[in-house]
mmCIF file of the N, C-alpha and C atoms, coordinates in Angstrom:
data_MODEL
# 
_entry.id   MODEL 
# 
loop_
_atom_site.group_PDB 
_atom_site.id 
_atom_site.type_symbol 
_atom_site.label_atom_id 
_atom_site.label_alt_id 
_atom_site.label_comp_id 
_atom_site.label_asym_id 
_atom_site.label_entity_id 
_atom_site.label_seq_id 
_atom_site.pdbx_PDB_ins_code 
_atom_site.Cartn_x 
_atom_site.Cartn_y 
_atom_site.Cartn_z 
_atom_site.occupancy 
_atom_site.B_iso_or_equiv 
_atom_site.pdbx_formal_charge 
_atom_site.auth_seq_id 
_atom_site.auth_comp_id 
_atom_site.auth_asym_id 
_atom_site.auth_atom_id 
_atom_site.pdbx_PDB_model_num 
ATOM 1   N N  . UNK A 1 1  ? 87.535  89.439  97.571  1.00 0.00 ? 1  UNK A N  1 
ATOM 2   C CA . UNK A 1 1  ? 88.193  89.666  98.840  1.00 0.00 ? 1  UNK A CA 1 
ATOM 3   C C  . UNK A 1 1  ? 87.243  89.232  99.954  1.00 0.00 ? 1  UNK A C  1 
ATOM 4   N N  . UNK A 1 2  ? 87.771  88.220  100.891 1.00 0.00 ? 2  UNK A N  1 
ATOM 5   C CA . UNK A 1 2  ? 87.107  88.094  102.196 1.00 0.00 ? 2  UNK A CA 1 
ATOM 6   C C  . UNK A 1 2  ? 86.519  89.338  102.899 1.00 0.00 ? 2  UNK A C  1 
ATOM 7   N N  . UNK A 1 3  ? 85.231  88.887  103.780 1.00 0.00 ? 3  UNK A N  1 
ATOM 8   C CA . UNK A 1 3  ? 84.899  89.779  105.200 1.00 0.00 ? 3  UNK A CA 1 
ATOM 9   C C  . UNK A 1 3  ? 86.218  90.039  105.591 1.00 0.00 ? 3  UNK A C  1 
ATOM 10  N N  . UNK A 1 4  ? 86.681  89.101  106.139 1.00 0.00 ? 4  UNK A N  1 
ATOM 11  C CA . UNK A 1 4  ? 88.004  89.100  107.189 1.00 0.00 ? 4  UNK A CA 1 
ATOM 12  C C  . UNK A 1 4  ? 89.485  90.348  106.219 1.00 0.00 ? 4  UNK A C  1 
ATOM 13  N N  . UNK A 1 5  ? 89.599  90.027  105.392 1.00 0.00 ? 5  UNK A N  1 
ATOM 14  C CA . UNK A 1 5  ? 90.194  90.914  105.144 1.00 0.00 ? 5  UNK A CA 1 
ATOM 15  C C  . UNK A 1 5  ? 89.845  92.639  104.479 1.00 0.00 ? 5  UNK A C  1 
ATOM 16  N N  . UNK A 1 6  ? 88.602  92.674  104.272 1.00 0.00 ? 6  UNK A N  1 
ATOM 17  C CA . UNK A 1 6  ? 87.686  93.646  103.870 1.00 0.00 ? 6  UNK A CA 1 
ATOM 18  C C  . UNK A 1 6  ? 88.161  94.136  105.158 1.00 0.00 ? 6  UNK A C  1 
ATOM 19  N N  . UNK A 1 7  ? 87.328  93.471  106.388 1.00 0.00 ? 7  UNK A N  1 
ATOM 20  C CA . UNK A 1 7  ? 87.432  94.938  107.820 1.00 0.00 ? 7  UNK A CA 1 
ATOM 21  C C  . UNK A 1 7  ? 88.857  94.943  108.012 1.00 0.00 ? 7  UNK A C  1 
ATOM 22  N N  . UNK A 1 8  ? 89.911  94.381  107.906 1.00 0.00 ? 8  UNK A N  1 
ATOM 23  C CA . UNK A 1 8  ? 91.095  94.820  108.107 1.00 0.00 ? 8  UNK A CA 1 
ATOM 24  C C  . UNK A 1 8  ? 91.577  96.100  107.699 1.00 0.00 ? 8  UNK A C  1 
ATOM 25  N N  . UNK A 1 9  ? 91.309  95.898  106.163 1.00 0.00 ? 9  UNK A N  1 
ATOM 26  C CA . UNK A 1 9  ? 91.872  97.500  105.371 1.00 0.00 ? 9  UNK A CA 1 
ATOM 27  C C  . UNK A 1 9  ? 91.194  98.377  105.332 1.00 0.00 ? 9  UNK A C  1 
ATOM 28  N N  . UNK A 1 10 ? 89.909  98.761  106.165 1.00 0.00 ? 10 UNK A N  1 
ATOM 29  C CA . UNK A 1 10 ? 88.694  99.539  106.176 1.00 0.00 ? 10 UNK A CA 1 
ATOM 30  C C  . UNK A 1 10 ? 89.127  99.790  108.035 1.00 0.00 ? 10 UNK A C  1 
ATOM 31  N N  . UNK A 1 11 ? 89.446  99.412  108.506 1.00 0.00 ? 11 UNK A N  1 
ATOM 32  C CA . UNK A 1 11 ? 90.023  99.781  110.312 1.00 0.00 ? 11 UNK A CA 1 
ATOM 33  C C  . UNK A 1 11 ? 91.185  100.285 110.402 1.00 0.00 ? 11 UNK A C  1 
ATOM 34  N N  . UNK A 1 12 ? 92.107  99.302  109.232 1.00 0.00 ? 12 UNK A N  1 
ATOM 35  C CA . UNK A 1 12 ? 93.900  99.811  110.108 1.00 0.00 ? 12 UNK A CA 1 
ATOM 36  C C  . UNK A 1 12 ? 94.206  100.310 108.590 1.00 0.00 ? 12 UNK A C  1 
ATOM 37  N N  . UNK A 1 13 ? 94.100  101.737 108.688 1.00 0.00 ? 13 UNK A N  1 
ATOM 38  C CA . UNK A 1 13 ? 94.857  102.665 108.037 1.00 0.00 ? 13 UNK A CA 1 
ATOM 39  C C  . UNK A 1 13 ? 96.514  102.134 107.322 1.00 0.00 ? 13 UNK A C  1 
ATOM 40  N N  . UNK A 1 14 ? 97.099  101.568 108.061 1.00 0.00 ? 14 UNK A N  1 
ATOM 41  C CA . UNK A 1 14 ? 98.696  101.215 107.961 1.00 0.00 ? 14 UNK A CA 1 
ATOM 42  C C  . UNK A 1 14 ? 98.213  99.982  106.799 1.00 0.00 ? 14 UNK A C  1 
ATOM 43  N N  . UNK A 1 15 ? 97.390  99.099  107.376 1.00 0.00 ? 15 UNK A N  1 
ATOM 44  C CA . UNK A 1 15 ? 97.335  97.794  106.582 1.00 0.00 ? 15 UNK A CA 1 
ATOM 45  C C  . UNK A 1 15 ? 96.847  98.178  104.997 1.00 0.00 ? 15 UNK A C  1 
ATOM 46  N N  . UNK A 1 16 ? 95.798  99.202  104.446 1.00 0.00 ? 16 UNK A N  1 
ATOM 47  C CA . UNK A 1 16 ? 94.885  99.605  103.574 1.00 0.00 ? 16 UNK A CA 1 
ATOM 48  C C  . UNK A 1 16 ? 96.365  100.287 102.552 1.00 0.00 ? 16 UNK A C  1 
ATOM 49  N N  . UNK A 1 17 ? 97.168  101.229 103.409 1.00 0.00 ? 17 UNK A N  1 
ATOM 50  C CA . UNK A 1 17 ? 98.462  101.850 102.537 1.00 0.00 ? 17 UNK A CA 1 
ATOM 51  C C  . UNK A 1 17 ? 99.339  100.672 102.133 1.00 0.00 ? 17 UNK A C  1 
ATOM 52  N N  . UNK A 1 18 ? 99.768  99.774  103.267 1.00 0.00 ? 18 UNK A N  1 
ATOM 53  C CA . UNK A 1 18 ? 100.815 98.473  102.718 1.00 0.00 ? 18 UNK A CA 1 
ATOM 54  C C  . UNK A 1 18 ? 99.547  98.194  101.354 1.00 0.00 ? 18 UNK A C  1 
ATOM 55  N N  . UNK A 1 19 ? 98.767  97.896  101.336 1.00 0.00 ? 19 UNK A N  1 
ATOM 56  C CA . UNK A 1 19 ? 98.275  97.175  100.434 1.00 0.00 ? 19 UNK A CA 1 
ATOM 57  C C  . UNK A 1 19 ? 97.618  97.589  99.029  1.00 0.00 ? 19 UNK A C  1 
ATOM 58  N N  . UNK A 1 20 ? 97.467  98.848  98.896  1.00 0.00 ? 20 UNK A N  1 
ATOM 59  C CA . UNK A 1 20 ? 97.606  99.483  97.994  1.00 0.00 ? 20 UNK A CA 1 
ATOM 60  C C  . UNK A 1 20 ? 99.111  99.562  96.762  1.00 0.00 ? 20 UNK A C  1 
ATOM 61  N N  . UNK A 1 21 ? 99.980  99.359  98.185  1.00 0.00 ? 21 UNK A N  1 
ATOM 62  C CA . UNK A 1 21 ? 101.349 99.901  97.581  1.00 0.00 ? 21 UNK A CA 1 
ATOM 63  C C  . UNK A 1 21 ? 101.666 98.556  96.962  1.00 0.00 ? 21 UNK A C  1 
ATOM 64  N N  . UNK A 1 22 ? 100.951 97.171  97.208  1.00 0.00 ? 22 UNK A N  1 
ATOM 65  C CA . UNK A 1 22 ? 101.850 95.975  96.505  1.00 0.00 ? 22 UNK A CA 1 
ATOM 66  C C  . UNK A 1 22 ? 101.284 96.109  95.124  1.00 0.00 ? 22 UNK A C  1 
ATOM 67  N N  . UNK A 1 23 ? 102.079 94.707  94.466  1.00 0.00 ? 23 UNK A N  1 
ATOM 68  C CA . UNK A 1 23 ? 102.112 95.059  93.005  1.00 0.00 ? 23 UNK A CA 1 
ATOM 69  C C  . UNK A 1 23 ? 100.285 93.993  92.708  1.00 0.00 ? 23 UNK A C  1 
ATOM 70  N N  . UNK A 1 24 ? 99.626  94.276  91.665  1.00 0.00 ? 24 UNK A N  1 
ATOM 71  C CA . UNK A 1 24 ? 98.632  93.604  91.969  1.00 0.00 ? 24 UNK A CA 1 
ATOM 72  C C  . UNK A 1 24 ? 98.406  92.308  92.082  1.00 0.00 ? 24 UNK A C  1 
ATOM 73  N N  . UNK A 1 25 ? 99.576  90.848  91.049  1.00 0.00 ? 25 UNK A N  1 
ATOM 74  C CA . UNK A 1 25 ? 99.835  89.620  91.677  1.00 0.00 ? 25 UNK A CA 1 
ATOM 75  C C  . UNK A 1 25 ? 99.922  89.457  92.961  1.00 0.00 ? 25 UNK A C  1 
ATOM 76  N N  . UNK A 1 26 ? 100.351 90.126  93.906  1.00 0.00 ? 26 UNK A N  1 
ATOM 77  C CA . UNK A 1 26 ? 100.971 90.024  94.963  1.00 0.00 ? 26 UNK A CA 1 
ATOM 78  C C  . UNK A 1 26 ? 99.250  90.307  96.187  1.00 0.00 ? 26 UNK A C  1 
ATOM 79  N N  . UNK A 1 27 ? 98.839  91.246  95.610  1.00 0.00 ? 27 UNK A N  1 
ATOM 80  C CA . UNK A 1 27 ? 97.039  91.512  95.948  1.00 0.00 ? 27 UNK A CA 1 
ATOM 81  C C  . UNK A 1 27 ? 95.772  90.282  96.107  1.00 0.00 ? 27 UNK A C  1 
ATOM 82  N N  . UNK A 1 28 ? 96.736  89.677  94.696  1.00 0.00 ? 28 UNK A N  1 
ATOM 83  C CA . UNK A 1 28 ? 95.292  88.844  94.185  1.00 0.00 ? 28 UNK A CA 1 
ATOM 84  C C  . UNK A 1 28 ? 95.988  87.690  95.362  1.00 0.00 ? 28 UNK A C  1 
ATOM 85  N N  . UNK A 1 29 ? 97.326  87.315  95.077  1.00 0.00 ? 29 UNK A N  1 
ATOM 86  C CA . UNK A 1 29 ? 97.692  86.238  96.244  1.00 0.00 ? 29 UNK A CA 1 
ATOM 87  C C  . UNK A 1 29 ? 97.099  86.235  97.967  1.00 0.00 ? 29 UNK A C  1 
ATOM 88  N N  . UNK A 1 30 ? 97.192  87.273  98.442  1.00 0.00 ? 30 UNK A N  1 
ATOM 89  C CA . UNK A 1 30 ? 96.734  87.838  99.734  1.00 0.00 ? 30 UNK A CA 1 
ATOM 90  C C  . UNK A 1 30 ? 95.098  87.879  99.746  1.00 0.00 ? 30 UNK A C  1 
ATOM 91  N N  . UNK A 1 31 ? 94.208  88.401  98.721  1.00 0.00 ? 31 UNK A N  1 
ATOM 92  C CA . UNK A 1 31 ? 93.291  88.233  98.864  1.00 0.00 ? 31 UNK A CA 1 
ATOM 93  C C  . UNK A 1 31 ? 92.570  86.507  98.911  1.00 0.00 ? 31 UNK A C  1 
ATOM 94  N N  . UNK A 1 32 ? 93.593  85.688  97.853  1.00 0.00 ? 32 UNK A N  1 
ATOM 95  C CA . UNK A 1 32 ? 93.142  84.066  97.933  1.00 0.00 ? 32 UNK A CA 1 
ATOM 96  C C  . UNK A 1 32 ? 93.432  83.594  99.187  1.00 0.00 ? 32 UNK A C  1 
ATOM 97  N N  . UNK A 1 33 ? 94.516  84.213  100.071 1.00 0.00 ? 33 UNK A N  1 
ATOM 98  C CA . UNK A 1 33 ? 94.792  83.374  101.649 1.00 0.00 ? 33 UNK A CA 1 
ATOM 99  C C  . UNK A 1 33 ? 94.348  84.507  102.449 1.00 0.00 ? 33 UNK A C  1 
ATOM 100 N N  . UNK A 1 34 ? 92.991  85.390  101.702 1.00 0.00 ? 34 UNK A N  1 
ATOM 101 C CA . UNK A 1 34 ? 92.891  86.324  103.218 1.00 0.00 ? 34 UNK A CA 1 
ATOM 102 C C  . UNK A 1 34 ? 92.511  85.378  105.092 1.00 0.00 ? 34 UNK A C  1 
ATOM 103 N N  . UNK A 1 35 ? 91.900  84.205  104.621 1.00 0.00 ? 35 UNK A N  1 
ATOM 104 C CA . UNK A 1 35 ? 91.228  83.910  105.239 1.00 0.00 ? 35 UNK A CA 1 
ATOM 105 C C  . UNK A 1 35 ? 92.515  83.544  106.649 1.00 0.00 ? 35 UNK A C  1 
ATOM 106 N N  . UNK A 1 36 ? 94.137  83.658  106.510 1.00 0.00 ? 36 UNK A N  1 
ATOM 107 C CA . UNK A 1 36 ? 94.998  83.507  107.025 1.00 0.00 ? 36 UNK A CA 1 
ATOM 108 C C  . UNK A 1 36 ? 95.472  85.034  107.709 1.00 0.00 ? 36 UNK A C  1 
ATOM 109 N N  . UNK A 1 37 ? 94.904  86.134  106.911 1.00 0.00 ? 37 UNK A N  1 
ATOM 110 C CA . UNK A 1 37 ? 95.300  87.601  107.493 1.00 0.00 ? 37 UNK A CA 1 
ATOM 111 C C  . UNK A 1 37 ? 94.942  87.937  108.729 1.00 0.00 ? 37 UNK A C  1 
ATOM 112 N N  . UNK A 1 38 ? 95.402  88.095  109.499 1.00 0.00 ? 38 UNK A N  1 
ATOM 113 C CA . UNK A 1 38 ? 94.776  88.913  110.546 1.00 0.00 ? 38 UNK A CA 1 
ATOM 114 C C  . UNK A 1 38 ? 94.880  89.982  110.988 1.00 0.00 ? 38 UNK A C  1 
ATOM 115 N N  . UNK A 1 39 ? 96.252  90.755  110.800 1.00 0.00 ? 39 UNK A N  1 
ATOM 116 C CA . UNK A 1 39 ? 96.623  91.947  111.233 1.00 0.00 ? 39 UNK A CA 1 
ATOM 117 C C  . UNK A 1 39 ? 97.853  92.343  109.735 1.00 0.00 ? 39 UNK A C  1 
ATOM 118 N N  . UNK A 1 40 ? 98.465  93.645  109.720 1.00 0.00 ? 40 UNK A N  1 
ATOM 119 C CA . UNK A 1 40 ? 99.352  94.313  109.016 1.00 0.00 ? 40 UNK A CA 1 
ATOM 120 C C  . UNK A 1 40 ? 100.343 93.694  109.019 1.00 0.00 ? 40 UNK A C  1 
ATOM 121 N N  . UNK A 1 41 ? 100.930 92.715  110.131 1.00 0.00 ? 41 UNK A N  1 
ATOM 122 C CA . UNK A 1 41 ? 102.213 92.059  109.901 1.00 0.00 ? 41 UNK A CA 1 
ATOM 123 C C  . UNK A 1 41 ? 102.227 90.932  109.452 1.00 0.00 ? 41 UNK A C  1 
ATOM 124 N N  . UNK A 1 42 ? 100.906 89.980  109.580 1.00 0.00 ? 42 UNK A N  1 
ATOM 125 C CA . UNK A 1 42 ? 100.741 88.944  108.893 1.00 0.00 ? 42 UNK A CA 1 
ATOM 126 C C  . UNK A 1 42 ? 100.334 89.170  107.228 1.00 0.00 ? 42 UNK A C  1 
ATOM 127 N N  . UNK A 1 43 ? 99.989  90.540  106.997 1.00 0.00 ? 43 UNK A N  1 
ATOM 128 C CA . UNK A 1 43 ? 100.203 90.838  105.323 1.00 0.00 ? 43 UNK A CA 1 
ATOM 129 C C  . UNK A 1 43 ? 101.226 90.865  104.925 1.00 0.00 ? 43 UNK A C  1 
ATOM 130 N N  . UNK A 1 44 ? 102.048 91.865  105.806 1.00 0.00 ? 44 UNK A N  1 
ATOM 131 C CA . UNK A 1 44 ? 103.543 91.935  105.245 1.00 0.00 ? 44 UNK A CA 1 
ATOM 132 C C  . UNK A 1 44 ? 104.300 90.442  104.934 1.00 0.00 ? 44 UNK A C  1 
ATOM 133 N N  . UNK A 1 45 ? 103.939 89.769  106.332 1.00 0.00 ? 45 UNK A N  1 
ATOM 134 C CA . UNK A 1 45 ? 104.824 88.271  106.182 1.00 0.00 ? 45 UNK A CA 1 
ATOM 135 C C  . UNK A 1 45 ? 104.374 87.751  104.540 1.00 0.00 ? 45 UNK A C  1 
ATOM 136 N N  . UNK A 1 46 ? 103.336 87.308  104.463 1.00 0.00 ? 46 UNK A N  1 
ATOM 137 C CA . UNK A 1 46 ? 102.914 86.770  102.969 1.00 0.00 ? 46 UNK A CA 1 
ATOM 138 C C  . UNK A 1 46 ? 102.960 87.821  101.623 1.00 0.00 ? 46 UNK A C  1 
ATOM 139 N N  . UNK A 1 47 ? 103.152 88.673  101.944 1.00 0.00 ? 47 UNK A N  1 
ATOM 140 C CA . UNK A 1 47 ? 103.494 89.976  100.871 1.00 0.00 ? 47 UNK A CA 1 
ATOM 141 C C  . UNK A 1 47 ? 105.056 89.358  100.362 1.00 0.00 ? 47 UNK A C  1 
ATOM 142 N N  . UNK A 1 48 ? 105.585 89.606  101.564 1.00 0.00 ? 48 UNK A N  1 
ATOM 143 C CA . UNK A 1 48 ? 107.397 88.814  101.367 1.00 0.00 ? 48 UNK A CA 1 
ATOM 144 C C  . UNK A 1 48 ? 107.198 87.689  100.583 1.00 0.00 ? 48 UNK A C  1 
ATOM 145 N N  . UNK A 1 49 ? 106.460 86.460  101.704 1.00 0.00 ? 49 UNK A N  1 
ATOM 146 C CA . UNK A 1 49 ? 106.977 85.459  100.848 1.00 0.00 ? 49 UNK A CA 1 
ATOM 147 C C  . UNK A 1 49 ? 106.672 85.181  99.339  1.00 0.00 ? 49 UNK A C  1 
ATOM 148 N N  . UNK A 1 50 ? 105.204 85.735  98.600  1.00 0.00 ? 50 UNK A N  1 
ATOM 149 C CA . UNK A 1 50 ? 104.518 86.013  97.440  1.00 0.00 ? 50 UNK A CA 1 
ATOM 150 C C  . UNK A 1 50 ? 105.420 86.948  96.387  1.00 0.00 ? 50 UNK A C  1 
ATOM 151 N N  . UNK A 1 51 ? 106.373 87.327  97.038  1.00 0.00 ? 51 UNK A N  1 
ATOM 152 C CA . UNK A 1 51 ? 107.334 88.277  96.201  1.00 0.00 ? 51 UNK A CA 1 
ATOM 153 C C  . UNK A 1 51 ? 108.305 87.212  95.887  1.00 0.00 ? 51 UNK A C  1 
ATOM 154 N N  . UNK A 1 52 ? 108.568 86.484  96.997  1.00 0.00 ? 52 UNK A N  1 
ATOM 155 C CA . UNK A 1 52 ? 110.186 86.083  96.659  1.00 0.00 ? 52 UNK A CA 1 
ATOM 156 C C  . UNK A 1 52 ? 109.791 84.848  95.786  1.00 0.00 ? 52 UNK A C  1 
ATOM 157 N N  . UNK A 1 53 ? 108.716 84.773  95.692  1.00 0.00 ? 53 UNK A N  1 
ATOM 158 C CA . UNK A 1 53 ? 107.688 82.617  95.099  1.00 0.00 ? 53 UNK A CA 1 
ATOM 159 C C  . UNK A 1 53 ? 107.344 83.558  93.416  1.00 0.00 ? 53 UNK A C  1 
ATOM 160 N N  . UNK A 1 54 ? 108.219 83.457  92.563  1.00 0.00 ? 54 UNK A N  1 
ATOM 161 C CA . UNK A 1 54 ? 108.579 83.307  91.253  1.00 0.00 ? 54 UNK A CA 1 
ATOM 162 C C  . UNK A 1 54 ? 106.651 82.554  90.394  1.00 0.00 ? 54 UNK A C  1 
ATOM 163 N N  . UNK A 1 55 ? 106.324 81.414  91.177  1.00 0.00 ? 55 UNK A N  1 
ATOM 164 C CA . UNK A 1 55 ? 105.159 80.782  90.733  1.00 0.00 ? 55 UNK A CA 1 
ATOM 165 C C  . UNK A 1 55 ? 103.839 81.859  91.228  1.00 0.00 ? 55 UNK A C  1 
ATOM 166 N N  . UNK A 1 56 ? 103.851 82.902  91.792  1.00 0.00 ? 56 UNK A N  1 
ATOM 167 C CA . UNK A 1 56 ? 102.974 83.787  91.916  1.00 0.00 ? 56 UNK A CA 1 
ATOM 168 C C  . UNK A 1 56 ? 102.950 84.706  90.725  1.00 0.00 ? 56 UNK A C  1 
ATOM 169 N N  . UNK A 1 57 ? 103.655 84.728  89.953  1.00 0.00 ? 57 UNK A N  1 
ATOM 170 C CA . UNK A 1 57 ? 103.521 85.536  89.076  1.00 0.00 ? 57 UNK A CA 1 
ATOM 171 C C  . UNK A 1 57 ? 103.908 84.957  88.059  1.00 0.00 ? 57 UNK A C  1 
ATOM 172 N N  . UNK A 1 58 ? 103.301 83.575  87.986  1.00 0.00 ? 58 UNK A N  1 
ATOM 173 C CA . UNK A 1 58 ? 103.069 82.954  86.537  1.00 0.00 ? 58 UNK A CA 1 
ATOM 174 C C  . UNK A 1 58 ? 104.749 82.684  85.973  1.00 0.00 ? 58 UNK A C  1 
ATOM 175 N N  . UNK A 1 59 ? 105.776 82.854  86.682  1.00 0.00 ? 59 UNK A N  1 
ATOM 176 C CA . UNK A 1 59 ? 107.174 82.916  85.877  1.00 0.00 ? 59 UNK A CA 1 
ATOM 177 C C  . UNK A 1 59 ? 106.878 81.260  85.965  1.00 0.00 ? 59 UNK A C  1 
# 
């Protein structure tokens, strides 16, 4: 996991719970484009799209 996304989930409480709660494919994806995270809604956005992308989880 990036700096950049390390202090995210260690500051914003909200972002650390969304991200706990995904499934762990969906973790490892977000942690490879942390370098794109910046805040809780830009997790959520790529949380979505990493859910709905079939090739994230090896199908």
């Amino acid at each position: 996991m990036t700096d950049k996304l390390s202090r995210l989930l260690n500051a914003d409480n909200d972002a650390k719970r969304y991200f706990v709660t995904l499934p762990q494919y969906v973790r490892e994806a977000i942690a490879n484009h942390a370098d794109k995270i910046d805040d809780v809604k830009s997790m959520r956005i790529y949380a979505e799209s990493f859910m709905r992308d079939d090739s994230f989880r090896g199908a």
